[in-house]
FILUM-470218 format. One record per residue (C-alpha): residue in three letters; x, y, z; residue number from 0. Coordinates in pm, whole numbers, plus 50000, padded with zeros to 5 digits. Layout:
N
site type:Ala&u:X&v:Y&w:Z&seq:NUM
...
//
This chain:
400
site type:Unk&u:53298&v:49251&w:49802&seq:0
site type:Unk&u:53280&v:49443&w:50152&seq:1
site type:Unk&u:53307&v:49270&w:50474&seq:2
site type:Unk&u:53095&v:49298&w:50769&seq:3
site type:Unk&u:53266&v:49621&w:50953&seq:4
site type:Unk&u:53237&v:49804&w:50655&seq:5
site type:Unk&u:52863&v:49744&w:50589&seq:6
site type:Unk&u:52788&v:49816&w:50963&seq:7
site type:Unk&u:52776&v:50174&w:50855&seq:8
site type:Unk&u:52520&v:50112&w:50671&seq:9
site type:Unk&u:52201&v:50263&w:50788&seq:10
site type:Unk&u:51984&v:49967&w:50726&seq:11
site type:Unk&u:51659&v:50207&w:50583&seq:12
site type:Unk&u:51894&v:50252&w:50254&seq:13
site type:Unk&u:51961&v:49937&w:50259&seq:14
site type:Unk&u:51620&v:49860&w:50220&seq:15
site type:Unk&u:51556&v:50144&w:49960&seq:16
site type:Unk&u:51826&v:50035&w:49735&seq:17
site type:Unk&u:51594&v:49746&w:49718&seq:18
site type:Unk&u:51294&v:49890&w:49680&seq:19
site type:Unk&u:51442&v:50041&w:49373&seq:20
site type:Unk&u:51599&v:49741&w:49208&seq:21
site type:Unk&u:51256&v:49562&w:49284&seq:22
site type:Unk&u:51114&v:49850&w:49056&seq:23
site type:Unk&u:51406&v:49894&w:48820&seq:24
site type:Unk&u:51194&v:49896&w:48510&seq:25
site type:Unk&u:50908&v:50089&w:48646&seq:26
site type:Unk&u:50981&v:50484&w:48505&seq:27
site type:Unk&u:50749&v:50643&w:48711&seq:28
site type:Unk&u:50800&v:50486&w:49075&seq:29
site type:Unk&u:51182&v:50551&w:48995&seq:30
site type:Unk&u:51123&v:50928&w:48942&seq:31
site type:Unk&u:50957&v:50993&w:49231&seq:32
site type:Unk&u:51155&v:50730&w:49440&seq:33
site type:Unk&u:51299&v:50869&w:49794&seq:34
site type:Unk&u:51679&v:50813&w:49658&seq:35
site type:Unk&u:51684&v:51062&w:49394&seq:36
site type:Unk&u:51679&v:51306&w:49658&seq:37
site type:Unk&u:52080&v:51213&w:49669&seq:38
site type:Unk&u:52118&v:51221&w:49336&seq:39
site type:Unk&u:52302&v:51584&w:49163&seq:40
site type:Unk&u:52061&v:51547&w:48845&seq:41
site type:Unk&u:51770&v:51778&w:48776&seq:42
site type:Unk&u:51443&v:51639&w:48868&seq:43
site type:Unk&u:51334&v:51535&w:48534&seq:44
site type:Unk&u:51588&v:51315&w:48490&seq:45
site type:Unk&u:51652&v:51141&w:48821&seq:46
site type:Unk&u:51452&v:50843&w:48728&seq:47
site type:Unk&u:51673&v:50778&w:48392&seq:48
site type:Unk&u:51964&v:50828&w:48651&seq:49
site type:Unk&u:51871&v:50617&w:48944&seq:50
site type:Unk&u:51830&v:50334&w:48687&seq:51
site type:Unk&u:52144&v:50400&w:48555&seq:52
site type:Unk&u:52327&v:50384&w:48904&seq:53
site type:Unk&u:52144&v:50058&w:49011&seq:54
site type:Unk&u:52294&v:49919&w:48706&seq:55
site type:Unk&u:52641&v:50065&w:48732&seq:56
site type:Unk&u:52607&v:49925&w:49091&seq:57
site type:Unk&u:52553&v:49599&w:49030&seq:58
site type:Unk&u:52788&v:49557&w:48792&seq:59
site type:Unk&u:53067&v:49758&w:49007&seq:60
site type:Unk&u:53009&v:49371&w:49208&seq:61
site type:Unk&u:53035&v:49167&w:48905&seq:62
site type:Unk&u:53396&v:49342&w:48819&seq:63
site type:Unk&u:53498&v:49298&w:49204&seq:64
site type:Unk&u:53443&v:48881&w:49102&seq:65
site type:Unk&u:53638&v:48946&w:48785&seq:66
site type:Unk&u:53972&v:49125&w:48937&seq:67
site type:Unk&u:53942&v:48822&w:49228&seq:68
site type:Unk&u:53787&v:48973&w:49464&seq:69
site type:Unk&u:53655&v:48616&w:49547&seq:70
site type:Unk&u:53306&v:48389&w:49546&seq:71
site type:Unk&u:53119&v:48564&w:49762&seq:72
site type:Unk&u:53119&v:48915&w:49521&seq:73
site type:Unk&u:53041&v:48658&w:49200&seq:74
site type:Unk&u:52738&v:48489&w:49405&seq:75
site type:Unk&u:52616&v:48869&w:49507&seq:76
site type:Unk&u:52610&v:48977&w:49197&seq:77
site type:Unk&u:52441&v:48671&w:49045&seq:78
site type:Unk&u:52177&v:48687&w:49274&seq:79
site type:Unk&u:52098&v:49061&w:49199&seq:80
site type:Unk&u:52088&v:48993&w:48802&seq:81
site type:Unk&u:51889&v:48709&w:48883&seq:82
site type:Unk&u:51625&v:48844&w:49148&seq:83
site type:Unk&u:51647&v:49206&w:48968&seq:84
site type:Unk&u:51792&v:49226&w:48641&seq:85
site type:Unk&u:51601&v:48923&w:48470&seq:86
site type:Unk&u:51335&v:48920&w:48757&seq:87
site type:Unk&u:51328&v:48624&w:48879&seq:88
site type:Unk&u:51121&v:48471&w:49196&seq:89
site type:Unk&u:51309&v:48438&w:49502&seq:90
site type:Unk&u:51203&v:48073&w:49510&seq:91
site type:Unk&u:51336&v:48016&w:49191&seq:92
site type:Unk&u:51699&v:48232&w:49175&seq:93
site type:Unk&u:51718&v:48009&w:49510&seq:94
site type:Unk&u:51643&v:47677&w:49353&seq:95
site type:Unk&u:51876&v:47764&w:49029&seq:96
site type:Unk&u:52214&v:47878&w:49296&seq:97
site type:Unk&u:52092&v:47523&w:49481&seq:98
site type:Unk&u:52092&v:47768&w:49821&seq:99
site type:Unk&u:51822&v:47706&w:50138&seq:100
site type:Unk&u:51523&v:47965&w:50130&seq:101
site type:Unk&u:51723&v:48062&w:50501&seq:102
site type:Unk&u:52044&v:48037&w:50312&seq:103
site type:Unk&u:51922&v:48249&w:49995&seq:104
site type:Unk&u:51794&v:48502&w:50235&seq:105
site type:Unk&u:52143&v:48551&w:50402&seq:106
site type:Unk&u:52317&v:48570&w:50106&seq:107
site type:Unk&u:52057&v:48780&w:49925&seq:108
site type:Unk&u:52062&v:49042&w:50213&seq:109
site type:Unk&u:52489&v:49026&w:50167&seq:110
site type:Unk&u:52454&v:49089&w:49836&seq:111
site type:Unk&u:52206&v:49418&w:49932&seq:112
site type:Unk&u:52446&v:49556&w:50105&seq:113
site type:Unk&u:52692&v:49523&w:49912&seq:114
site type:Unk&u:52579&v:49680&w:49620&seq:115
site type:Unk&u:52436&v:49971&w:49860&seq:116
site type:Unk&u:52822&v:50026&w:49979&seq:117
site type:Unk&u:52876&v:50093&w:49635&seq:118
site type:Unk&u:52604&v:50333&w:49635&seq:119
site type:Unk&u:52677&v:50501&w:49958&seq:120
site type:Unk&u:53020&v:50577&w:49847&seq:121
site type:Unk&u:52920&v:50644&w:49488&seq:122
site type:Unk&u:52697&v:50916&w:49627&seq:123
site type:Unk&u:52900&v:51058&w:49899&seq:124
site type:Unk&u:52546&v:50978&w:50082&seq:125
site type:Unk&u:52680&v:51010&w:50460&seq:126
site type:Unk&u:52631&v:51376&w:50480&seq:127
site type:Unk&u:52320&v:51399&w:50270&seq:128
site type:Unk&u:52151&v:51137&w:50441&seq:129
site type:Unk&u:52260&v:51178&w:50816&seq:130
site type:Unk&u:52294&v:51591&w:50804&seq:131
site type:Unk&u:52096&v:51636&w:50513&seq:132
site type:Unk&u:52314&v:51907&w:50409&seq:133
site type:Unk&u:52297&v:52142&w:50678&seq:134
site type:Unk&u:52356&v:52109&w:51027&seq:135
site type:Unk&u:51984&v:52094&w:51140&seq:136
site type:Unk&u:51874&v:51818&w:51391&seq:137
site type:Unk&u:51774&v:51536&w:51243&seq:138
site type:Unk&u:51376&v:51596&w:51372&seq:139
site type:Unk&u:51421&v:51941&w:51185&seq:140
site type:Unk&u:51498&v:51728&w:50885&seq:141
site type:Unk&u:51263&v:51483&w:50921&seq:142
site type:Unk&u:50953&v:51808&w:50970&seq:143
site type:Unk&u:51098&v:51986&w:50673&seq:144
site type:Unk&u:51106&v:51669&w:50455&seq:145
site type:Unk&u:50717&v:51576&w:50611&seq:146
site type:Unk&u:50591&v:51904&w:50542&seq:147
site type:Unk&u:50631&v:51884&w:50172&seq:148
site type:Unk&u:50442&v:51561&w:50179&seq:149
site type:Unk&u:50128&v:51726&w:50319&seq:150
site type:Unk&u:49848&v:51659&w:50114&seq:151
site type:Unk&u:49513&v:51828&w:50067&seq:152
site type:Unk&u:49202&v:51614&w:50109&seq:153
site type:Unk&u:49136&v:51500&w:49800&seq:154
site type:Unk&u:49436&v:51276&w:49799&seq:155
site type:Unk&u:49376&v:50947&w:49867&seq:156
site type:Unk&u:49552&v:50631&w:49943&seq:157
site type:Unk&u:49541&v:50221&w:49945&seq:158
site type:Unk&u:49640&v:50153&w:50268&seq:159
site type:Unk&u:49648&v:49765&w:50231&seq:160
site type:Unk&u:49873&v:49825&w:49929&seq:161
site type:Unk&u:50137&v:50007&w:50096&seq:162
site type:Unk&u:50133&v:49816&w:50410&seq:163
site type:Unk&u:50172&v:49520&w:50186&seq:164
site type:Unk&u:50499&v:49654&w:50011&seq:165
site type:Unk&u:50657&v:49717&w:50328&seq:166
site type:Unk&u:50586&v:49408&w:50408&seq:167
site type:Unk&u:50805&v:49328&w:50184&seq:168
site type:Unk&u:51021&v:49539&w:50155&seq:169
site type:Unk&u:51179&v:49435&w:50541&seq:170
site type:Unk&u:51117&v:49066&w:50462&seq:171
site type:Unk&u:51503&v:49012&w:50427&seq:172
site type:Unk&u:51578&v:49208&w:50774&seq:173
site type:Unk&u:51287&v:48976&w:50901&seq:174
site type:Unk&u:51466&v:48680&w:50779&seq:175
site type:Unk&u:51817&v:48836&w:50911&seq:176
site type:Unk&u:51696&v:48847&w:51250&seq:177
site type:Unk&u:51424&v:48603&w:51299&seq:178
site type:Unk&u:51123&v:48793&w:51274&seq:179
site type:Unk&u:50824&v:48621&w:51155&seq:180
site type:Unk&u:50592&v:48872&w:51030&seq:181
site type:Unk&u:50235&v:48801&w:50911&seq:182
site type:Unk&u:50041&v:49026&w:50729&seq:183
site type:Unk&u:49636&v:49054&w:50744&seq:184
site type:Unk&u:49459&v:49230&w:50554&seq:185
site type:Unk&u:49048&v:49252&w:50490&seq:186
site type:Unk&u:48905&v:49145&w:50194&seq:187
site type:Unk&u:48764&v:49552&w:50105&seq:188
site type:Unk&u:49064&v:49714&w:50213&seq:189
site type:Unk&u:48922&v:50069&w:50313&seq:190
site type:Unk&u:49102&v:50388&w:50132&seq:191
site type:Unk&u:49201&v:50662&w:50358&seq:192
site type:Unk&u:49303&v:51027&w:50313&seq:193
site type:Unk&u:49674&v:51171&w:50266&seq:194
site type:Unk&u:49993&v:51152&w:50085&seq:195
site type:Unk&u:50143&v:50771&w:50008&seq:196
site type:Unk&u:50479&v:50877&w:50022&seq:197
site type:Unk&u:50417&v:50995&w:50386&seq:198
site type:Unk&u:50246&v:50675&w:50459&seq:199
site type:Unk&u:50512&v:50463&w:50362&seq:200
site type:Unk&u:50821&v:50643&w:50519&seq:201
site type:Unk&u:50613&v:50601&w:50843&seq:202
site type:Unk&u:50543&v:50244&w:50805&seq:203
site type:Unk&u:50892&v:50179&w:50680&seq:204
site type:Unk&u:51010&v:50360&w:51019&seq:205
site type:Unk&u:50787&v:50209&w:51263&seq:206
site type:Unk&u:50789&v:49840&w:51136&seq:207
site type:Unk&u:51188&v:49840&w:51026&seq:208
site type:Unk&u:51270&v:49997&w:51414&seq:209
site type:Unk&u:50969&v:49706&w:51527&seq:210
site type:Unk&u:51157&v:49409&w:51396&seq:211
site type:Unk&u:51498&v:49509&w:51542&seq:212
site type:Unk&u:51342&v:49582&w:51859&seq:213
site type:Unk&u:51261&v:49195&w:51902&seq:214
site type:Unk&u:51536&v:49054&w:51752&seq:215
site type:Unk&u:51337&v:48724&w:51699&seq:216
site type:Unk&u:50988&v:48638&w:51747&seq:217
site type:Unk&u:50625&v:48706&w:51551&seq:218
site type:Unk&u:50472&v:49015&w:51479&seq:219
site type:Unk&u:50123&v:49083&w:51311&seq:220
site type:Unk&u:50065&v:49326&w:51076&seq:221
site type:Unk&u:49725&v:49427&w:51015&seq:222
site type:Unk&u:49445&v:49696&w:50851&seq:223
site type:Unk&u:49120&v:49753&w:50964&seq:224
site type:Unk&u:48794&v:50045&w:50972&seq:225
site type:Unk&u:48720&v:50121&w:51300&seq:226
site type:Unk&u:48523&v:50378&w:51474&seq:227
site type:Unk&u:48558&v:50647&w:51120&seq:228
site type:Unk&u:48928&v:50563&w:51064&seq:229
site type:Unk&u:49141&v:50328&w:50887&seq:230
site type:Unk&u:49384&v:50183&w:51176&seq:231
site type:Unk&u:49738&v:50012&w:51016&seq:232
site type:Unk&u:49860&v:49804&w:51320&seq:233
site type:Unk&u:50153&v:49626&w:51436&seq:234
site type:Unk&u:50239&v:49408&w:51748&seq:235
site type:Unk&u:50304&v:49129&w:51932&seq:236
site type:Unk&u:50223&v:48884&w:52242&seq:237
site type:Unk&u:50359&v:48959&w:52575&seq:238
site type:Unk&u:50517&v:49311&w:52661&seq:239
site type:Unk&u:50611&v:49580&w:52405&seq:240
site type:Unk&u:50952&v:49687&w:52337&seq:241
site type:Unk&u:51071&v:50015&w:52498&seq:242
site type:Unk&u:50826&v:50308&w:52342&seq:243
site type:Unk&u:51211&v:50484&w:52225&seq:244
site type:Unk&u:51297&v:50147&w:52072&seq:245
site type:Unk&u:51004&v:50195&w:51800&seq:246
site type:Unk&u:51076&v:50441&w:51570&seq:247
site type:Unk&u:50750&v:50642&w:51732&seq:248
site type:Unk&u:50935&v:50996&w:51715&seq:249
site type:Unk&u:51122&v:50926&w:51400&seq:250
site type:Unk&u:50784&v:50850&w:51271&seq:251
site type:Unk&u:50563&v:51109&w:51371&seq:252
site type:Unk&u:50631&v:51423&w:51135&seq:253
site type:Unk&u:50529&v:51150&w:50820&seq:254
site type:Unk&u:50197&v:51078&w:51053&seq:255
site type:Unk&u:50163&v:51436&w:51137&seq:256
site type:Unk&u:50171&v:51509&w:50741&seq:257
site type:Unk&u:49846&v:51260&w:50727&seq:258
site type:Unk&u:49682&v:51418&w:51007&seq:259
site type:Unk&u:49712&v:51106&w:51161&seq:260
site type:Unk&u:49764&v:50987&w:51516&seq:261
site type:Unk&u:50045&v:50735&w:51603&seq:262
site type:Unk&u:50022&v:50512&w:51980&seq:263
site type:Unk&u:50135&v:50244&w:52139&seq:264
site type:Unk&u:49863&v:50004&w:52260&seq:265
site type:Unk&u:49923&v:49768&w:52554&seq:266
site type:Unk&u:49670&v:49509&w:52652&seq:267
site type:Unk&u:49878&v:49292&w:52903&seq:268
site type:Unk&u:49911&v:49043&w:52665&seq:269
site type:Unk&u:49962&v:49160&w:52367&seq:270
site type:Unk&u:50071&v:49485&w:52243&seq:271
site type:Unk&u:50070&v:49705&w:51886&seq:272
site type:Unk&u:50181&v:50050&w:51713&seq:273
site type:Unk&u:49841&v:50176&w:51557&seq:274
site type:Unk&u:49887&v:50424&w:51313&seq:275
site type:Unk&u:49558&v:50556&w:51229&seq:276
site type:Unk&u:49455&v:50803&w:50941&seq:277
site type:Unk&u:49118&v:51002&w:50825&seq:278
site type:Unk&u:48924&v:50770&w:50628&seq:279
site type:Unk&u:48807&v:50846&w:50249&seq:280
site type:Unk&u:48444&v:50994&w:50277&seq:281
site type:Unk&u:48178&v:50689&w:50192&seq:282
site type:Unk&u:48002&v:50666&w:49908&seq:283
site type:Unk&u:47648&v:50611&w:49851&seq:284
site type:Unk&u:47499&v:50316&w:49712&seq:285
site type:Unk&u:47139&v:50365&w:49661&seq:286
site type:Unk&u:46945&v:50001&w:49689&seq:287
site type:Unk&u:46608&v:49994&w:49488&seq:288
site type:Unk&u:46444&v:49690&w:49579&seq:289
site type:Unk&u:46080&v:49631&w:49720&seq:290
site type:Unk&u:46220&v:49325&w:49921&seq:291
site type:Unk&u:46366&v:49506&w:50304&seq:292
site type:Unk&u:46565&v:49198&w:50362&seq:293
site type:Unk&u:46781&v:49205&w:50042&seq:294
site type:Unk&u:46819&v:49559&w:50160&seq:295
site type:Unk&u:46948&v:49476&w:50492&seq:296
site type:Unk&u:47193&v:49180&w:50346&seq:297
site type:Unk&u:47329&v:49459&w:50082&seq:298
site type:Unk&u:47396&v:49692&w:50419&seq:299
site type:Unk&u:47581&v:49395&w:50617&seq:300
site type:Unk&u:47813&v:49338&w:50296&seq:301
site type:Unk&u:47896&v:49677&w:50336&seq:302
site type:Unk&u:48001&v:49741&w:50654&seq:303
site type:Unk&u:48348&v:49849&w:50686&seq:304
site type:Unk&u:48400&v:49967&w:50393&seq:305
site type:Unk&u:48406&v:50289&w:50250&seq:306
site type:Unk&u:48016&v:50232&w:50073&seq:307
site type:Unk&u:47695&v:50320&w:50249&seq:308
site type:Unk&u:47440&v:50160&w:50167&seq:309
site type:Unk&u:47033&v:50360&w:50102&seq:310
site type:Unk&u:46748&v:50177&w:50057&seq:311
site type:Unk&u:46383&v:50219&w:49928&seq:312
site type:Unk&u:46152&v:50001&w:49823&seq:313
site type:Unk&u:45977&v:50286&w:49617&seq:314
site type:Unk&u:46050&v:50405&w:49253&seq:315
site type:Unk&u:45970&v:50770&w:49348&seq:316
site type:Unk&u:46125&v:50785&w:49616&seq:317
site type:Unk&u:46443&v:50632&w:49483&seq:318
site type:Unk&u:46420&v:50926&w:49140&seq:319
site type:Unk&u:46409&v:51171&w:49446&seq:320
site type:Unk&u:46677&v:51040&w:49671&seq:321
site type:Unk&u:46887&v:51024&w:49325&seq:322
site type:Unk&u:46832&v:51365&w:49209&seq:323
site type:Unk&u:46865&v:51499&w:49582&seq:324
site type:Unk&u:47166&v:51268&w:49699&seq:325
site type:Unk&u:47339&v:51213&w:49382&seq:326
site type:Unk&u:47433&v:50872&w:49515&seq:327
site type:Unk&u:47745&v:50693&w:49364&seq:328
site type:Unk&u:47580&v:50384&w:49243&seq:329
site type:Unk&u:47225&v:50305&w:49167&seq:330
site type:Unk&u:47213&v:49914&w:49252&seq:331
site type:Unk&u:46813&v:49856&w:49083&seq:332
site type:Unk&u:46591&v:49592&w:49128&seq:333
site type:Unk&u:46403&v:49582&w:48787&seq:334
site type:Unk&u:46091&v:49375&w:48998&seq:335
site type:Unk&u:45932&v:49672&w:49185&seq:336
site type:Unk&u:45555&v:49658&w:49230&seq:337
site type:Unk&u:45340&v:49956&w:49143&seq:338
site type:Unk&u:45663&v:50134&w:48862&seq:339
site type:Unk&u:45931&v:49864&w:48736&seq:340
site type:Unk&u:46269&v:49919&w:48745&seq:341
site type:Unk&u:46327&v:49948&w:48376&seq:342
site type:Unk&u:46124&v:50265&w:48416&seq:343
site type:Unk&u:46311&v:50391&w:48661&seq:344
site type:Unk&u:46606&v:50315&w:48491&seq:345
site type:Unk&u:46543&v:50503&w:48173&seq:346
site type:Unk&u:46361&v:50788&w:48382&seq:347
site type:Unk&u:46748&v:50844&w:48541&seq:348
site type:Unk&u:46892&v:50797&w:48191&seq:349
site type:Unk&u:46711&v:51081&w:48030&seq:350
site type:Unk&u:46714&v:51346&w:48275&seq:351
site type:Unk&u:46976&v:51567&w:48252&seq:352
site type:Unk&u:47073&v:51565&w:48663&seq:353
site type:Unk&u:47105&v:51196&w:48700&seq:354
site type:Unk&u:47202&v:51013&w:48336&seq:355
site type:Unk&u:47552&v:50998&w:48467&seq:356
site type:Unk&u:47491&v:50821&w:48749&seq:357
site type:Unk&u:47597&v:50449&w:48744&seq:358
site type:Unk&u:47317&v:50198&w:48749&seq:359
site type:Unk&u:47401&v:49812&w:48846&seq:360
site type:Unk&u:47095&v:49628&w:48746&seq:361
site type:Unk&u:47051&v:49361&w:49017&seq:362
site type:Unk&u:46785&v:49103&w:48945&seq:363
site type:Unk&u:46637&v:48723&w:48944&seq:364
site type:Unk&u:46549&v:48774&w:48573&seq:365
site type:Unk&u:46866&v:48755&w:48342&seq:366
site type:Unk&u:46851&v:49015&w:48098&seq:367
site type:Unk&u:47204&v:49206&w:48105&seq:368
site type:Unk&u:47187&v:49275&w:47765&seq:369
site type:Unk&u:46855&v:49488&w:47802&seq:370
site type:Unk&u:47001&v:49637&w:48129&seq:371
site type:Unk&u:47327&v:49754&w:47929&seq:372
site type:Unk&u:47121&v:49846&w:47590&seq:373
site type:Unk&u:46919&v:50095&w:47833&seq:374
site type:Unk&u:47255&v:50249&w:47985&seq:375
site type:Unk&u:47299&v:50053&w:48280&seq:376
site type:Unk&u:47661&v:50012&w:48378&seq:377
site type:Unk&u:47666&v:49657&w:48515&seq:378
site type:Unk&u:47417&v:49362&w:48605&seq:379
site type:Unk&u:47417&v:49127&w:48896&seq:380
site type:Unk&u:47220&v:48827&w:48908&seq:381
site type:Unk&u:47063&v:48721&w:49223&seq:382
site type:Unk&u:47138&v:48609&w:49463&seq:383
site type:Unk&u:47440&v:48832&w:49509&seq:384
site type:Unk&u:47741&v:48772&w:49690&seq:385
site type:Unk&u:47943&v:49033&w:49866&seq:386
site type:Unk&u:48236&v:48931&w:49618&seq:387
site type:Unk&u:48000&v:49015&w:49367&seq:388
site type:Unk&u:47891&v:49335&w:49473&seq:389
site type:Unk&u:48228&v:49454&w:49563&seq:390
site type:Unk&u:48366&v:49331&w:49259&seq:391
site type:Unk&u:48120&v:49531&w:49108&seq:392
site type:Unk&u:48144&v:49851&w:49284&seq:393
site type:Unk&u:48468&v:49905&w:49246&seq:394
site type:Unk&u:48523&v:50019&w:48926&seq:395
site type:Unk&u:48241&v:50281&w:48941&seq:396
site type:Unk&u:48407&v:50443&w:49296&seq:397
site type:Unk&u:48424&v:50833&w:49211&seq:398
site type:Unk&u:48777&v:50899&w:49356&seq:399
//
């Protein structure tokens, strides 16, 4: 088991990808295209097989250290890591089964990180490779070069909430380490934005991991929101920010550049945040058939910020028009319209050649799914309709 010198080497990003990857040890796919195989000397198909098989050569390099008496502390290490990782465990519960403090589990869980990313480091020869990247460019030059093969064309698209919320994670254990109490909100219809995930998490791993050493104790709010046509990630605190070269804002910007993103520092007096804020997915159209403007109106407020739009008419016509000439992504069809109901209407848009592949969400007071779904309809509400509901509903059907 190392001491404390030794690990200080350490650069404390690996540290947290060594855990990324153990947290995903079983998952083939996020392995192969996880950011340490780019220290591995394996051909790209089969860096995923090996990265597994280096974890797991890893851990157990800390379970022989215990054996030749290298002391307690290497035996608990490793019996946290085949806990937490190997059999998968909770946190709560590998805590509760060693009969260690959540506080005291996260020390001792964060020890045991390292430790097993020594192993690694050394194992790989990684100092060179990861400082110099094997050449003796600056480390921005690295950084661009490494960026630039992450740019993505536009129709790549991204979760936002669900890569903030692994990074979240991912630096829970520095949080812990230094005192950090980060928070994490997040809206219920997370908007989708444009650009490559990889390049949105090595930005957000930059800017929050140099963020929580910059104020060594404290709370910080992470957060995602649709504002103004983009999808802003933020995070920040009360009182005065850190020094702007204590944030990671440089280190960070080729992976933001790579999103055509922007990346600031916001300052309010009292309070204070990095907002990292990328082009949003184009919105889709939901065209609203319904003869009642109010229902129209409520189906427009549900939703706002989020990456649907809502159209409305009141006319059956008008709505076979708007869906031959819009080619909306949802139909959402009251079958109650005065004048032409809306079972017309919906096998009108069923047999025509132009608009039968459009989905249609039957939304009505009657309670007829099985008609609606007989006819080709792809869903049925009942009213009234929640936003839940309709989200719930629309999100299956989103043309990505």
């Amino acid at each position: 088991m190392t001491n404390g010198p030794a690990t200080a080497a350490l650069p404390e990003q690996f540290v947290a990808e060594v855990r990324d990857a153990l947290l995903h040890l079983y998952e083939a796919p996020r392995l192969h295209t996880h950011p340490l195989c780019k220290l591995l000397d394996a051909p790209a198909a089969g860096r995923g097989h090996l990265l597994r098989r280096e974890l797991l050569d890893g851990t157990e390099a800390l379970r022989l250290d215990a054996g030749r008496g290298a002391g307690s502390r290497a035996a608990r290490a490793y019996r946290i890591l085949e806990l937490r990782y190997l059999e998968g465990q909770g946190a709560a519960d590998v805590a509760e089964q060693l009969g260690l403090s959540r506080a005291h589990y996260h020390r001792e869980h964060h020890r045991a990180l390292e430790a097993v990313a020594l192993v690694l480091w050394d194992r790989w020869r990684a100092s060179e490779r990861w400082r110099e990247g094997g050449s003796a460019a600056s480390h921005a030059d690295q950084l661009r070069r490494e960026a630039v093969r992450l740019r993505a064309d536009d129709a790549a698209t991204i979760d936002p909430a669900e890569v903030l919320r692994g990074v979240v994670e991912l630096l829970r254990p520095l949080c812990a380490e230094r005192g950090v109490r980060l928070s994490l909100r997040l809206p219920v219809a997370a908007p989708i934005a444009r650009g490559d995930r990889v390049a949105l998490r090595q930005a957000l791993l930059t800017v929050l991991g140099h963020v929580v050493r910059a104020i060594d104790a404290g709370g910080l709010d992470a957060s995602l929101r649709a504002e103004a046509g983009q999808v802003v990630l933020a995070v920040g605190g009360a009182g005065k920010a850190p020094a702007a070269d204590r944030l990671g804002l440089d280190e960070a910007r080729p992976f933001v550049a790579a999103l055509r993103g922007t990346l600031a520092l916001v300052e309010t007096g009292r309070e204070w945040a990095v907002e990292l804020a990328l082009r949003p997915r184009e919105r889709a159209t939901l065209l609203v058939v319904d003869n009642n403007p109010d229902f129209i109106r409520l189906i427009e407020r549900y939703l706002a910020d989020t990456d649907w739009e809502a159209v409305g008419t009141p006319d059956a016509e008008q709505a076979y028009r708007l869906a031959c000439e819009r080619r909306p992504g949802v139909v959402l069809l009251d079958v109650v319209i005065p004048g032409r109901d809306g079972w017309d209407l919906l096998m009108q848009l069923k047999s025509t050649a132009e608009t039968r592949d459009l989905p249609v969400i039957v939304c009505s007071v009657l309670n007829d799914p099985e008609i609606a779904r007989s006819l080709g309809a792809a869903g049925y509400l009942h009213k009234p309709v929640s936003r839940a509901q309709l989200l719930e509903a629309l999100a299956p059907l989103r043309r990505r």
